[in-house]
N, C-alpha and C positions, 0 to 999 in steps of 0.2 A: 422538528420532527422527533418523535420520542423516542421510535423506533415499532418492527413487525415483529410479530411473532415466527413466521415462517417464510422462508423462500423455495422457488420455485426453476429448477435447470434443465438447459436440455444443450445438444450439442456434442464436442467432441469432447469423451471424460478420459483420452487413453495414457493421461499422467496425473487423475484422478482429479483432476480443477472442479471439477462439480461438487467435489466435497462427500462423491459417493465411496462406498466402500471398494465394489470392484469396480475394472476399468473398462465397461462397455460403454459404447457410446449412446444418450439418449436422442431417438429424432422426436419424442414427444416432452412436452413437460412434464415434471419430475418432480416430487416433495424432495426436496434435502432434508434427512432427518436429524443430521448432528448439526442441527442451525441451535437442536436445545444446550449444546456445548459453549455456544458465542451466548445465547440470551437474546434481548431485543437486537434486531438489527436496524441499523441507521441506514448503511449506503455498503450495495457491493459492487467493487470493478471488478472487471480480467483482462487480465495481461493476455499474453499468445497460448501458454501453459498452465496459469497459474491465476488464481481469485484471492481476493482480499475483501474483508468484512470489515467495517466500521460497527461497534455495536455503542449503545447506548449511553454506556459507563465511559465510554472513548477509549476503548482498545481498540487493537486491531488481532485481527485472526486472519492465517495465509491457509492455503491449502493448495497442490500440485503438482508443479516439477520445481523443483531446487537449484536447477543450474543455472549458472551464474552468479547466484548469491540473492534471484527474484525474490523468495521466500522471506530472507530479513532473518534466517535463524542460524548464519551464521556456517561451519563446515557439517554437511548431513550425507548421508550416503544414499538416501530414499526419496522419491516422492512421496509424498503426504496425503492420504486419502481421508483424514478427520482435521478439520479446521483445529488449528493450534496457534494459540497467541505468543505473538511476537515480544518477547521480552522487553521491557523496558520504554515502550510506548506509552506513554498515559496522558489522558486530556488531549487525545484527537478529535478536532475535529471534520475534517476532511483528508481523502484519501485518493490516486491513483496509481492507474498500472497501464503498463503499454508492453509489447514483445513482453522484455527479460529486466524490466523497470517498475521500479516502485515507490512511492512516495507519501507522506504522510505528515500532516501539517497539523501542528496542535495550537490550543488556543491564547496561549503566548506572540502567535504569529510566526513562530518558527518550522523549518521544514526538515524534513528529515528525508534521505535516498538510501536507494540502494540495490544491489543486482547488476547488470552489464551497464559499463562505460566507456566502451570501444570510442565512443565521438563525444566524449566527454560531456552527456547529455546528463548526468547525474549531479552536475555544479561542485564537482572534485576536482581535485588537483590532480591526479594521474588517469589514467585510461583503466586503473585496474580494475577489477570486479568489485565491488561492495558486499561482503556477504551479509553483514548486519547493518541496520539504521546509523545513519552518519549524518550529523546537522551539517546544515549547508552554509559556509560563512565564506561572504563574500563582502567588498567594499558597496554593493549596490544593496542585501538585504538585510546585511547588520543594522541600516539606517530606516527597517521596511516592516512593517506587518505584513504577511503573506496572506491570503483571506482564500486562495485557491488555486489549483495546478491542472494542467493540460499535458498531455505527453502527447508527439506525434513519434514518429518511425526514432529518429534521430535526433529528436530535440523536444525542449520543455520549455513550458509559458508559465509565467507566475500573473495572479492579478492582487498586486500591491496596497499600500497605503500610501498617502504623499509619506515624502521624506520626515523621519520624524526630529523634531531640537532636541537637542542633549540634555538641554532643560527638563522636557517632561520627561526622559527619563527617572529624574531625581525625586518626583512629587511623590 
């Protein structure tokens, strides 16, 4: 997929996740107009608070509530009412988000978290928060292409590659 031109919200905006300016809630469908800030867009989730945009070039863009570290943008004292891209992500191609969780998988097969890890659902080493993008290295995906992610409440799915030889890494 190439990616759209435009997206379309509705729901609850009142930590601005719809990407709108102010923070009413839409019960109808909605144009987002700062979609012409991301570009084509590929794929958007949302978290509990908080959307993320996959656009075509393989960034990402957040927009909403910031706590916990959901956003990926690090210490911010605001929610986010204009989609603003996540530093340092490139060559995404898929993307989710659940509650105050977020993930992003580039086309390397590598994954990236970040936001709440109260149950250590973000494949880190501590419970802390994540406020920016953190690869995830573990003995099971170091050896793994990651092709795509699920988040539920408390926990994450990865769908993998067989294990790969050390071999074709070297080719």
């Amino acid at each position: 997929m190439k990616g759209v031109d435009g997206v379309v919200g509705f729901g609850l905006n009142n930590c601005h996740q719809l990407g709108l300016q102010d923070a009413e809630n839409r019960y109808q469908p909605d144009i987002i107009q700062a979609m012409a800030l991301v570009g084509k867009v590929k794929k958007v989730v949302g978290g509990m608070h908080h959307t993320l945009f996959l656009n075509a070039d393989g960034h990402v863009f957040c927009c909403g509530s910031h706590r916990y570290g959901s956003l990926g943008l690090g210490k911010i004292d605001t929610d986010l009412s204009i989609p603003t891209q996540i530093p340092d992500l490139n060559d995404v191609v898929d993307i989710a988000a659940n509650t105050n969780v977020s993930y992003a998988i580039n086309k390397q097969g590598k994954v990236y978290s970040w936001g709440s890890n109260y149950s250590k659902q973000l494949g880190q080493d501590t419970e802390d928060d994540y406020l920016s993008p953190k690869l995830i290295n573990s003995k099971q995906l170091d050896v793994r292409d990651v092709f795509a992610v699920s988040i539920g409440g408390q926990h994450s799915l990865f769908v993998v590659s067989d294990e790969k030889d050390e071999d074709e890494d070297e080719e």
